[in-house]
N, C-alpha and C positions, 0 to 999 in steps of 0.2 A: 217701277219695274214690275212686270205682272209677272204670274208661274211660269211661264214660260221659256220667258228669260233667266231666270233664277235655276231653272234646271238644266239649260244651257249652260250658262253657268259653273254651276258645281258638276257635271260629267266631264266638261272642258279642265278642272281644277284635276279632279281625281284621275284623270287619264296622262295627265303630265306627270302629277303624282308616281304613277302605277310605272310608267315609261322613264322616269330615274331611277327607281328603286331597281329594275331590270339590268343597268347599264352597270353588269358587275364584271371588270375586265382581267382578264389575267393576263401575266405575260411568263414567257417561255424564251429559253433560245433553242435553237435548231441550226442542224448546218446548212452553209452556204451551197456555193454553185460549185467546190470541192470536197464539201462535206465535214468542213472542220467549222465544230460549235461556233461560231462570232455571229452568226444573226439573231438579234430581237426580235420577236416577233408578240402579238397580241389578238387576243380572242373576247368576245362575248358568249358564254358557255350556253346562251338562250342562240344562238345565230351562225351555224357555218361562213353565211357570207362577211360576218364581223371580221374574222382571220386578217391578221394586216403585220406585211412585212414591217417591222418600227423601221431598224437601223443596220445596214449589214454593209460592211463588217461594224464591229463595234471595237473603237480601238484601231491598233493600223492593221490588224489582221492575224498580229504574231501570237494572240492569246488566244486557246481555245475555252470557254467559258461551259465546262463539263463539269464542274463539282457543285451548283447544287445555285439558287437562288432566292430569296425573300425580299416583302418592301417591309421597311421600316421608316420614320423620320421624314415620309413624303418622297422619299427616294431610294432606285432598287440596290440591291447588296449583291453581288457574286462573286464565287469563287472562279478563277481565271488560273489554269495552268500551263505554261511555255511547255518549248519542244523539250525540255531536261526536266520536267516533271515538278516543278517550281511552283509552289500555290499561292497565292494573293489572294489578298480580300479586296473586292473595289467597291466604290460606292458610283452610283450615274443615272442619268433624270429617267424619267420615262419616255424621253423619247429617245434615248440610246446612246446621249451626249453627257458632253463633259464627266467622260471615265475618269476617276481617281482612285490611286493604290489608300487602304486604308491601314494593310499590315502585309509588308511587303514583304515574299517571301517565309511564312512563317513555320515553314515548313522543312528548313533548313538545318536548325538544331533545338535542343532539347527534346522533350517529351515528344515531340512528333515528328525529329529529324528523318527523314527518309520515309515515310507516311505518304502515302497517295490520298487525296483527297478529289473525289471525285462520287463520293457515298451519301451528300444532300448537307443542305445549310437553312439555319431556322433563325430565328433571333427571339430573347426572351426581353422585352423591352428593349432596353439599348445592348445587350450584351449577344453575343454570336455565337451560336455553338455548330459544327458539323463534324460529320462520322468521317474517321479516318481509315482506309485499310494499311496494316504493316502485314511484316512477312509470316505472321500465325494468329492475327486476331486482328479485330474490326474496334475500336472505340470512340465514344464521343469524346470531342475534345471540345473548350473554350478556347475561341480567339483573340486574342491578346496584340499587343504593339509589335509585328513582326514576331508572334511567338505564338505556340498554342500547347495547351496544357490540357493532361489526360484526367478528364472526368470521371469516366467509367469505359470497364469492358465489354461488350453487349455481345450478347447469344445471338449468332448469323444461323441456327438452325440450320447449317448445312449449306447455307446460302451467301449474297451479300448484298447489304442494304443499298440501297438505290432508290433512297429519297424521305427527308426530314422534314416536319411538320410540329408544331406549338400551339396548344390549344389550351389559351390562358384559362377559359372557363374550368378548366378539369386538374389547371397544372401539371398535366401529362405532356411528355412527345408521342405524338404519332409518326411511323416508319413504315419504309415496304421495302422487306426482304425479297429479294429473285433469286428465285432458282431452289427453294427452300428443299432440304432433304433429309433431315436428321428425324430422329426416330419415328421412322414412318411416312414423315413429312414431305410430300412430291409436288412443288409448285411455287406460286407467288403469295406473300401474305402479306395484309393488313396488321400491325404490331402497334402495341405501346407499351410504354415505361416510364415510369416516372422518375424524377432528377433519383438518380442513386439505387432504383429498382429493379426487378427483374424486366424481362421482356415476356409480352403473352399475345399468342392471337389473337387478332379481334375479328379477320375477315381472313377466308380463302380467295383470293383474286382468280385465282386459276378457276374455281368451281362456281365460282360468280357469274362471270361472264364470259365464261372460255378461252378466251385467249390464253396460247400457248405461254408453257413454265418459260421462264427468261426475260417475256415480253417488255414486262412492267420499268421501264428504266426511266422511264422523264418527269419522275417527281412527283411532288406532294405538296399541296395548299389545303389547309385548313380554313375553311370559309366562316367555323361557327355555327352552333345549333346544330351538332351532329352531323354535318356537311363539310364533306373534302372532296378533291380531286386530284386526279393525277391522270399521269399520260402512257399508255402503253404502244408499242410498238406492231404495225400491222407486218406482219412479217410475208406480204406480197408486194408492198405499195414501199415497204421500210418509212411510213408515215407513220404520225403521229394519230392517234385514236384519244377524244378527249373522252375521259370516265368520269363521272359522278356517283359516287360514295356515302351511301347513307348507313349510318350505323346506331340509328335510334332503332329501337326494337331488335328485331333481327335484321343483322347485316344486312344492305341490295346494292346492286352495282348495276348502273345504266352506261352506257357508251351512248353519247350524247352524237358525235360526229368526228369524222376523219380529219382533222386540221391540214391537211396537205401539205404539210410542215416535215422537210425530210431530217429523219437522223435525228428526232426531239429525243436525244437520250442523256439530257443535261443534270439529271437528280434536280432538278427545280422547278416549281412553278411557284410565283408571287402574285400574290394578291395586295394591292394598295388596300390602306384604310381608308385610304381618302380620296376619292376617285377626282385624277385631276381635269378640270374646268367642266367639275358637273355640281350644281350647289346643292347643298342638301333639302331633301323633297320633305316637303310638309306631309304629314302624315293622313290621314282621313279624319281623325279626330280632330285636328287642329283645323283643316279645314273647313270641317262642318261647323266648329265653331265659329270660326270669323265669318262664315255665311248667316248665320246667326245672330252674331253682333252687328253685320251689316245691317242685316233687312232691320232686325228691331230700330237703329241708327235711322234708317232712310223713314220707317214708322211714324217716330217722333216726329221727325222735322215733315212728314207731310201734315200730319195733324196742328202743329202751329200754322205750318199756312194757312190751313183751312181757319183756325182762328183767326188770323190777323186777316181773315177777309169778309170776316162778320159784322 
């Protein structure tokens, strides 16, 4: 195989490479054709034209799917509340099938009896947590077997959270408050807290990227390596605006594209860990090496030829 081929080759390698590693999808609900949350919907944050209706409705219809979203386990988690204000946790594939109740109703008594849950849902390994609003304060709760139990009471700064995020590297939650007002405080913001901490800003949304106080409602993924997103509300189009969130150095916020996703005001966006029927892409270093071991490989064995014809 001469140079030629060989570098054929390895840019063929690296560029499939390069073109997995891109295919990072999230998924959202939005509402339908009346505006109540049940459609699935799915983006590539590198591609407006990626946007793809998954499944609508999801469910027969009677669930609107506004409290908040994460994947876990190879498959998505949301929070699902009926016309009586009824929260459920469901588990369902990615492609918007085989819905199942996972703690039905938990929001019926104890610690979060009468609690609205509609303020975002995260998962910390296998275990669930999302922010509750009651009738004078906002707290996180764990999800339990039909039951959900009050973790902490969290500082709404005047505002109220609209969407929950897990960022194992740091052991923090990440949140974003709408509509923030308290001492001083006029806007959206970027928050964290750790299990049992205070809340502190990390980011002005509002002075970010301008988008109007209130906007920010369709959630939070945590990507990793300082990288989140979330979804704010174009208050012309009442579409979804997808953001990108860097908070290495100082805070920046890009608005990446318009998802044309009406009413994404779900508290959720999920990001898979395992992006389904894509394998995982060999690195450049692993590739250069098997190119590597190849040629030295094909070396050898021409050099014996060349002996066994002397």
């Amino acid at each position: 195989m001469n140079f030629t081929r060989w570098l054929c080759l390895a840019l063929v390698l690296e560029a499939s490479s390069v073109a997995a590693k891109a295919n990072t999808l999230l998924y959202t609900f939005g509402g339908d054709a009346t505006g109540a949350p049940t459609s699935l919907n799915s983006m590539d944050p590198a591609s407006a034209a990626s946007v793809t209706a998954v499944q609508t409705p999801v469910g027969d219809g009677s669930t609107g799917f506004n409290g908040g979203l994460v994947a876990a386990n190879n498959l998505l988690f949301g929070i699902g509340n009926d016309s009586n204000g009824v929260a459920t946790l469901y588990s369902l594939q990615f492609s918007g099938l085989g819905l199942t109740p996972v703690s039905s109703g938990f929001n019926n008594a104890g610690d979060a009896a009468g609690v609205v849950f509609q303020n975002g849902l995260t998962a910390v390994g296998n275990t669930f947590y999302a922010i509750g609003a009651g009738t004078s304060s906002e707290a996180l709760y764990q999800i339990g077997a039909g039951s959900a139990s009050q973790v902490q009471v969290l500082d709404t700064l005047g505002g109220t959270y609209a969407g929950l995020a897990w960022d194992a590297a740091l052991g923090d939650f990440y949140a974003i408050i709408a509509g923030g007002t308290s001492a001083g405080i006029n806007g959206d913001y970027l928050v964290q807290f750790a299990p049992g901490g205070s809340v502190s800003v990390v980011a002005d949304l509002t002075l970010l990227d301008g988008a109007p106080t209130g906007t920010h409602l369709g959630g939070l993924a945590d990507a990793g390596s300082g990288i989140l997103y979330d979804i704010y509300t174009n208050p012309v189009t009442f579409t979804g605006e997808l953001e990108r969130i860097d908070v290495n150095g100082g805070p920046s916020a890009s608005t990446l594209y318009d998802s044309q996703i009406p009413l994404a005001q779900n508290a959720g966006i999920a990001i898979p860990t395992a992006i389904p029927n894509v394998p995982e892409p060999a690195t450049s270093m692993e590739i250069g090496a098997g190119l590597v071991m190849l040629g030295w490989t094909l070396r050898r064995a021409a050099r014996r030829g060349k002996r066994g014809q002397q």
